[in-house]
Every structure is written in structure tokens, then in C-alpha cells.
N, C-alpha and C positions, 0 to 999 in steps of 0.2 A: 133791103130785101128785094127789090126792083132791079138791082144790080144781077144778084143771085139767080133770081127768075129768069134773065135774059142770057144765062149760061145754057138752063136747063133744054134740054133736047126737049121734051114736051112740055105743049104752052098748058099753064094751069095748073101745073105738077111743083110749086115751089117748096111744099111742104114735105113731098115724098124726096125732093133734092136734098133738101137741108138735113133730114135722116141719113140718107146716105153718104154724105159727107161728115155727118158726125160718128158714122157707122166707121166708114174709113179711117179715120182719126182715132177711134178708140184702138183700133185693130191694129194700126200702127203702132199704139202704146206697148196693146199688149206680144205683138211679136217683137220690138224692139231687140230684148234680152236673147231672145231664141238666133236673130238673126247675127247679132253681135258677136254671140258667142260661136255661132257657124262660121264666119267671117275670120274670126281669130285663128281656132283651128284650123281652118283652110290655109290661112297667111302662114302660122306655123307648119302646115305639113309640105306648101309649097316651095317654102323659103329655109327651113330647116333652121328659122330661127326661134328662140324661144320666148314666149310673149308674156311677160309677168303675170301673175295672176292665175294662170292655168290651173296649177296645181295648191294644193290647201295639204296643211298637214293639220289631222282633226285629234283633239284631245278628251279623252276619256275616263271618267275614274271609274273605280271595279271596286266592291270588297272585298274580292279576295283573287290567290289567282286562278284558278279553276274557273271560277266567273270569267276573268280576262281572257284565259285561253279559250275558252269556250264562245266568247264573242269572236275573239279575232278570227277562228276557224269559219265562224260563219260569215262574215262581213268579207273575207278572201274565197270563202264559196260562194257567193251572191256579185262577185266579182264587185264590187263595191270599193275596192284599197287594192292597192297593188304591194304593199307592204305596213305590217303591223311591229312596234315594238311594245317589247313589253316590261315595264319597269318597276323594280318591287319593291314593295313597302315603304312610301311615301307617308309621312307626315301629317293629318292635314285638321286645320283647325277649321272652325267656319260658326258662324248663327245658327241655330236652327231652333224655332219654335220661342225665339228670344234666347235663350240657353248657349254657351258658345260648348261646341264639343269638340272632342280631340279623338278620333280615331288613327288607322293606318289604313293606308287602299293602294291598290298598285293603277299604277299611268298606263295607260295605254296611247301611242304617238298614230295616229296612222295616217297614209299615206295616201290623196286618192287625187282624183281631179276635184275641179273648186265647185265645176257645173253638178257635180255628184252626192255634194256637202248635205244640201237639205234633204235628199234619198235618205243618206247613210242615216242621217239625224234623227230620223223617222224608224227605220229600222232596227236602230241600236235604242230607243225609248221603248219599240217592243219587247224588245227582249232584257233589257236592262233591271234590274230588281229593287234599285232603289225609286223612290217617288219622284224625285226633280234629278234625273242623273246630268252630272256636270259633260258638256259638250259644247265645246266650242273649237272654232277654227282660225287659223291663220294662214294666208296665202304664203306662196312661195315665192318671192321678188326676182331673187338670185337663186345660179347653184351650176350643179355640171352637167352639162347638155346631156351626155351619155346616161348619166342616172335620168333625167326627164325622159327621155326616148324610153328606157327599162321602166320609167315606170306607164307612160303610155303604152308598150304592149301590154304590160302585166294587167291595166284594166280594158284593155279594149276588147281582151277575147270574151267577148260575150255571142 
């Protein structure tokens, strides 16, 4: 602590230092992510190359399609996705309440940024009508530069 103390600009003040250097440190934590991700996009916008991860293609089920179209119209008005597909009548078994069921749902694929994922997650759980709707995501590793650029304007006109 003597150590510490003998950094601080005023004598006496060790406890208000060590605050603010843990203050610092947390803040570091928490913009971490923010900064990373600003860092990236710049690297890609300057470079025009494309940086894994960017982009998340998010997966959705529906019960029906009217539901699915009805999402996707808004998740593309909310600028959220830059492209929605929409796939019907899917299969699908699963647990539920102990009981395994079997209905039919259609897939909805869609297409946004990664940083956008927990938004959209958010958004599509409001309006969604099942109680636990399935969503999950997967990054984009690879793919054609040209399709990433179309889908970076498609979400950026905000």
C-alpha cells in the first residue's frame, strides 16, 4: 500500500487512489467489447477486408408462416437483418414439459450483424408467441466479400 501511496498526487489520499484505479479497471472491462468491436469495423472499413465474425446468421422458428412473415417484415423494418429467409414446414421433434412432441414450424435464417444478435434476440422474444422461442446464432467465418458489403449496407441505413 506504501508503494501505491507514493504514486498518488495527494499525500493522504491512498484510499481515494485505490478506488479509482479499481474504478479504471472495471471500466476497462466493461468497454472492452465496445472498443473491440469499433476497432474491428474500422479495420474492415479501412482495409476492405473482412474480419470473421462480423456477421451472425440468426435462426428462428415460427408456427406458422404468416407469423414468419410477419416477423421478418419487422425485424427488416427495425433495420435489424439485412436479409430474412424463409423456409416451410420443417419437422420438428423436441421435449417439452417431459412429453416429446412433433409438430411442423417454418425456419426463418436471418441475416444481421453479430454486434446486433442480442437486439434482435430481444425483439423477436417480444413479439414471438411461443413461450421459450428457439434462437440462436451462428457467426459467419467465411463467404463473398460482395454479399458482406450488401449486407453491411442493408443494415446500416439506420
Amino acid at each position: 500500500m506504501d508503494k501505491l501511496s507514493s504514486r498518488c498526487s495527494v499525500p493522504g489520499s491512498s484510499r481515494s487512489c485505490v478506488l479509482v484505479c479499481l474504478w479504471s479497471l472495471a471500466a476497462s472491462f466493461l468497454l472492452y467489447p465496445v472498443l473491440w468491436t469499433l476497432g474491428r469495423q474500422l479495420h474492415s472499413t479501412l482495409t476492405g477486408i473482412y474480419i470473421p465474425g462480423t456477421y451472425s446468421v440468426v435462426f428462428v422458428n415460427s408456427p406458422n408462416e404468416q407469423i414468419a412473415r410477419d416477423m421478418a417484415r419487422a425485424i427488416l423494418d427495425k433495420k435489424l437483418a439485412a436479409s430474412v429467409n424463409i423456409l416451410p414446414k420443417t419437422s420438428s421433434l423436441y421435449f417439452w414439459n417431459g412429453v416429446i412432441e412433433e409438430n411442423t414450424e417454418i425456419l426463418l435464417l436471418i441475416k444481421t450483424k453479430t454486434s446486433k444478435v442480442q437486439l434482435l434476440s430481444g425483439y423477436i422474444r417480444l413479439m414471438h408467441p411461443f413461450e421459450i422461442p428457439e434462437i440462436f446464432s451462428l457467426t459467419m467465418d467465411k463467404g463473398d466479400q460482395h454479399y458482406f458489403k450488401w449486407l453491411e449496407e442493408g443494415i446500416a441505413k439506420n
